[in-house]
C-alpha positions as CSV (number, residue, x, y, z in Angstrom):
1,X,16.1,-5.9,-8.2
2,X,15.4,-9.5,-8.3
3,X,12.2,-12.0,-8.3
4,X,10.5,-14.4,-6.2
5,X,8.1,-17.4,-6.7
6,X,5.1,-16.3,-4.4
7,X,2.0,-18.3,-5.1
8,X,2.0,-18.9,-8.6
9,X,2.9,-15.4,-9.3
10,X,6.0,-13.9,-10.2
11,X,6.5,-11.0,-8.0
12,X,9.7,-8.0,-8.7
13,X,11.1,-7.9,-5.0
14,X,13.3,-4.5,-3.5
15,X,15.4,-4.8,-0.3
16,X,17.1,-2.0,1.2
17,X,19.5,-3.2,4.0
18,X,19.8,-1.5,7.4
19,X,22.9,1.0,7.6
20,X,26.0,-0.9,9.3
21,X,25.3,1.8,12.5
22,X,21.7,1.8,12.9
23,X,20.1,4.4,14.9
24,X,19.6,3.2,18.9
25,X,17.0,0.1,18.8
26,X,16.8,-3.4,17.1
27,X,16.1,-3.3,13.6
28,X,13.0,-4.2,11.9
29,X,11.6,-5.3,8.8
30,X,9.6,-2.7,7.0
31,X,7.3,-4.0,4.2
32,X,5.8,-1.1,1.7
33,X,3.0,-2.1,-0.4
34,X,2.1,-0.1,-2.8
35,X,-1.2,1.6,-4.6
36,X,-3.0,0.3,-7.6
37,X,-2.9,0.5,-11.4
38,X,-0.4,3.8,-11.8
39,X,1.7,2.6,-9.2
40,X,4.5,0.5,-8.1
41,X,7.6,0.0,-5.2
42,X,9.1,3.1,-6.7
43,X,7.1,5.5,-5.3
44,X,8.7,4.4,-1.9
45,X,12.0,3.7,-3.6
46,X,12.2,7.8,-4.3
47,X,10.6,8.9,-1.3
48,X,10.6,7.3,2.3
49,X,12.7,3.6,1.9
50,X,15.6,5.4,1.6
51,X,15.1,7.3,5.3
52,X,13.8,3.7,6.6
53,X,16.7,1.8,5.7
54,X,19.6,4.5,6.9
55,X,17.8,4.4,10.4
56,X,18.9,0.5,10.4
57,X,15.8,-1.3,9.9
58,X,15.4,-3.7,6.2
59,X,13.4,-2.5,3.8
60,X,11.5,-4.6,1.6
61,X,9.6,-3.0,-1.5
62,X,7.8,-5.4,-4.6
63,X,5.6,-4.7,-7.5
64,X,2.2,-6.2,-6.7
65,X,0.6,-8.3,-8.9
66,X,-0.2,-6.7,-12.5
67,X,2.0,-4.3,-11.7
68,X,5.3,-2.8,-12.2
69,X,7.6,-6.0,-13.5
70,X,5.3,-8.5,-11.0
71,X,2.9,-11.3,-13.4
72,X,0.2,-10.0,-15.1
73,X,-2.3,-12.8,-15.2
74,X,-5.8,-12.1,-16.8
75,X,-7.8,-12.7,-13.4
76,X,-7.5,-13.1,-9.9
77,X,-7.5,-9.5,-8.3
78,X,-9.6,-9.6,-5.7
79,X,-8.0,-8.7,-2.1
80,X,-7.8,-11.6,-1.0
81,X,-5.3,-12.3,-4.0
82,X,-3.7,-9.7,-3.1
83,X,-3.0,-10.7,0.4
84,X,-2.1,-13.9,-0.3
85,X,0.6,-12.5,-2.6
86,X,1.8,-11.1,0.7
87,X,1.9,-14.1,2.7
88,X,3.4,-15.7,0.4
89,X,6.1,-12.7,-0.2
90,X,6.8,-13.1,3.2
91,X,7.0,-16.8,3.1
92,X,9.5,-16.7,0.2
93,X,11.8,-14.3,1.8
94,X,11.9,-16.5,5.1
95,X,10.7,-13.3,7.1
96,X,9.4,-15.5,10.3
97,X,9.2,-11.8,12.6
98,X,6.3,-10.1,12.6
99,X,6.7,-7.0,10.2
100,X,5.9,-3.8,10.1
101,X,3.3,-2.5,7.1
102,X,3.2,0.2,5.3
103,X,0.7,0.6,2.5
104,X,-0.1,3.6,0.2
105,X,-4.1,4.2,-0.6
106,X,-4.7,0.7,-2.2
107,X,-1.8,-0.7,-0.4
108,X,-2.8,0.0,2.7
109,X,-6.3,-1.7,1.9
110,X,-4.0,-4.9,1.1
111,X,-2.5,-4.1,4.6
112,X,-5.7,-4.5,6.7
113,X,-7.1,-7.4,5.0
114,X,-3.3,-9.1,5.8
115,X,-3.1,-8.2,9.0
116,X,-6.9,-9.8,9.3
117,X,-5.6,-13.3,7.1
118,X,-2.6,-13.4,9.5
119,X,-2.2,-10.8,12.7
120,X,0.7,-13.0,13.8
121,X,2.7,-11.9,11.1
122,X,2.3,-8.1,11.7
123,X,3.7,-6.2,14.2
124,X,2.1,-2.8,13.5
125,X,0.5,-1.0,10.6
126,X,0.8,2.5,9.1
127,X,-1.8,3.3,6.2
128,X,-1.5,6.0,4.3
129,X,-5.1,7.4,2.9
130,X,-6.3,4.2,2.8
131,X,-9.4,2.1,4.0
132,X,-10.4,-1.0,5.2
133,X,-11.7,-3.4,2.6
134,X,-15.9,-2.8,2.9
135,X,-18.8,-3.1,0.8
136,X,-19.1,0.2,0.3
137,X,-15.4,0.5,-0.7
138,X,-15.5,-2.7,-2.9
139,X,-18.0,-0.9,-5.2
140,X,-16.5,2.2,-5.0
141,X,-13.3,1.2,-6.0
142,X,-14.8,-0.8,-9.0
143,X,-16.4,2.0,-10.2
144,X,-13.0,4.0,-10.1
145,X,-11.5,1.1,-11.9
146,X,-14.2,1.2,-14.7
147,X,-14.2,4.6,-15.4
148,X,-10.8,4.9,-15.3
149,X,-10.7,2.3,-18.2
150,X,-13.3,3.7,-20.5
151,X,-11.1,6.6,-20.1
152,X,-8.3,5.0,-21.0
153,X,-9.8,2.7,-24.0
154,X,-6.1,2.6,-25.2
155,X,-2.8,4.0,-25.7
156,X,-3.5,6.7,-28.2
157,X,-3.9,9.6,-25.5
158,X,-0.5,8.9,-24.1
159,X,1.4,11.2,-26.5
160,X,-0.7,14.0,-24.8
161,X,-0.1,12.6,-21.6
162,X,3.5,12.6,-21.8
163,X,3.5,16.0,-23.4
164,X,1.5,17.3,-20.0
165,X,2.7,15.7,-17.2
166,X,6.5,14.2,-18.6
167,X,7.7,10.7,-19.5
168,X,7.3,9.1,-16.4
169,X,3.7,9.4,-15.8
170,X,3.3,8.6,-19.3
171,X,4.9,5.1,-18.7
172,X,2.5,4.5,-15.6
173,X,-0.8,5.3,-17.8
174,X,0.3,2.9,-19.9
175,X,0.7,-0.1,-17.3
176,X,-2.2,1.2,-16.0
177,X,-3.9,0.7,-19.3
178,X,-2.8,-2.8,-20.0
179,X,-4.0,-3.5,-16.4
180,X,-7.4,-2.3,-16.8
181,X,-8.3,-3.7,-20.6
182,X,-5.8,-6.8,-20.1
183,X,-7.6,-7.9,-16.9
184,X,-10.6,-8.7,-14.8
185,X,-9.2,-6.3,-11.8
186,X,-12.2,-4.0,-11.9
187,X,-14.8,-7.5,-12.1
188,X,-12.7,-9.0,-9.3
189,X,-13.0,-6.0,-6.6
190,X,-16.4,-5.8,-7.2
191,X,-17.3,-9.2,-6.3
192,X,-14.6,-10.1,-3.6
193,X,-15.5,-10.9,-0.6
194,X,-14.7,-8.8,2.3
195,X,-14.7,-9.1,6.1
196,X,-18.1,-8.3,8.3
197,X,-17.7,-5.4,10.2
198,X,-17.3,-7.4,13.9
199,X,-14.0,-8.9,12.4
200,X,-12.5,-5.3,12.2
201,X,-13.7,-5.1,15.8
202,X,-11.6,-8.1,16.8
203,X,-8.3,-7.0,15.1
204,X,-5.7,-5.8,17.8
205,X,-2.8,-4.9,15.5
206,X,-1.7,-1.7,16.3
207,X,-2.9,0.9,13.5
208,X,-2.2,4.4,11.9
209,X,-4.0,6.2,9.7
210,X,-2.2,9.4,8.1
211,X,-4.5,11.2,6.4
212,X,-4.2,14.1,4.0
213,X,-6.4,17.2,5.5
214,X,-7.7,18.2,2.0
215,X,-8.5,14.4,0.9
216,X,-12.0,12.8,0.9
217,X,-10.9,10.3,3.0
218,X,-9.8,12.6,6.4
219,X,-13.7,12.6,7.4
220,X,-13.4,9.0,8.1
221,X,-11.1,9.2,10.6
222,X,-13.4,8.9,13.3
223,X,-15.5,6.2,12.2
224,X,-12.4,4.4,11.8
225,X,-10.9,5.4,15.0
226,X,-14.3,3.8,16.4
227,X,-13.6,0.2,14.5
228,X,-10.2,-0.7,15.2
229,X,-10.0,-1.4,18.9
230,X,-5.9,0.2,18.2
231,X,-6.2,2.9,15.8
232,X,-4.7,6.3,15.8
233,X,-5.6,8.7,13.3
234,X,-3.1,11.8,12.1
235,X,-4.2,14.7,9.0
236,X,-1.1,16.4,7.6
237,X,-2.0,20.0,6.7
238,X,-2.2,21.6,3.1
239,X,-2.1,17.9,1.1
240,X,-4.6,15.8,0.0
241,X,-4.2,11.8,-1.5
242,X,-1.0,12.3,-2.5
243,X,0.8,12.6,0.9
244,X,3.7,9.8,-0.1
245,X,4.8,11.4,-3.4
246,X,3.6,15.0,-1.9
247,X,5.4,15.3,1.1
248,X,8.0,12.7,2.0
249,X,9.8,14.8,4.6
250,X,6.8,14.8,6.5
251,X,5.5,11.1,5.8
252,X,9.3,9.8,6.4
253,X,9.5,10.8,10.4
254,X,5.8,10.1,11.1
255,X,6.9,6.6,10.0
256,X,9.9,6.5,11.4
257,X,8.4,7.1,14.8
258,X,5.8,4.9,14.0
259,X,8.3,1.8,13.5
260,X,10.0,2.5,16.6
261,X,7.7,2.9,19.0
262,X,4.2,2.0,18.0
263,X,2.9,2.2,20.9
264,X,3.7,6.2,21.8
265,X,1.5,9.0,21.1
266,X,2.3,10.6,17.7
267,X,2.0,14.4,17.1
268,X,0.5,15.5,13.2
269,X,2.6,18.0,11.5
């Protein structure tokens, strides 16, 4: 792992080089953005950037900010922060070709609002349950934040936590903890601003949705289907949010495909 200087913010940076004989095609840069407050790059580092970088293309994975090993500062976490962390990521690592996003739930949020700040930078997008940065998903989110830290009022239930669901997830409860009492994350969404709906209308990066068919979020396919002028919509059967950690072997091909040829129909699982 190493570090980079992006914006003011120190942010722990992942590359996976392409595989000397990459599969037929030029490679590409893949950037995975991840979710928020229990997560980090290695939920892609276990499951699909692996797959990604042995079909040739580079793979670039990093902790956003107030997460994993990235900065931690006590404010500044609206999305627009969090974009500009990306531009900037981008910016540090010389990447001057567009690249391809992937983003997990919140990362994918982060993906959209990019590709909005700077559609010459992107050459496609594949969200994972995610949404675009609304209103309505602005106060949902804070709300999600908020309860999630009076739940967490501090690192006394983490014993029980380990105990239940094993080390690991232990670990990412506690980030998550320092996250939500050690900064104004929850404040910050809440009051961001976000796009008006016509700028959606205007964005012609090409878009995938993957959806879990047992998540909350596969009934909005259609209305976002009807926003994004180039947005295709898939729902993997039998999961629900958790279709990265859930179900790699599916996620990894759809993506795969997806990186290759953008433009082609893809079929759901």
């Amino acid at each position: 792992m190493s570090a980079v200087e992006a914006g003011g913010i120190r942010l722990n940076v992942e590359r996976l080089s392409g595989a000397p004989t990459p599969a037929p095609g030029p490679p590409e840069t893949v950037v995975l953005v991840h979710g928020i407050a229990t997560d980090n790059l290695a939920s892609y580092y276990f499951t699909v950037a692996p797959a990604i970088a042995a079909a040739g293309h580079d793979v670039v994975m990093y902790d956003q900010r107030g997460h994993g090993r990235s900065s931690r500062p006590p404010r500044g976490y609206g999305i627009e922060d969090f974009s500009g962390d990306l531009d900037a990521l981008l910016d540090a690592l010389a990447l001057d070709r567009p690249v391809h996003l992937v983003g997990n739930s919140f990362g994918g949020t982060v993906a959209l609002a990019y590709a909005l700040r700077r559609p010459e930078r992107v050459a496609g997008i594949l969200m994972v349950e995610s949404e675009p940065p609304t209103a309505a998903w602005a106060k949902k989110m804070s709300g999600i934040l908020a309860g999630s830290a009076r739940q967490l009022h501090d690192e006394s239930t983490l014993p029980q936590i380990e105990e239940a669901y094993g080390r690991h997830e232990a670990r990412l409860v506690r980030w998550a903890t320092r996250l939500l009492h050690g900064t104004s994350i929850a404040e910050d969404i809440a009051s961001c601003p976000v796009p008006a709906e016509e700028s959606w209308r205007s964005l012609h990066v090409p878009v995938c949705a993957v959806y879990g068919a047992n998540s909350d979020l596969a009934d909005t396919a259609p209305w976002l289907e009807s926003l994004l002028p180039r947005c295709r919509t898939l729902t993997v059967r039998g999961h629900g949010h958790s279709l990265l950690t859930g179900t790699p072997e599916t996620l990894g091909p759809i993506l795969l495909d997806w990186v290759r040829d953008g433009h082609r129909e893809l079929v759901a699982p």
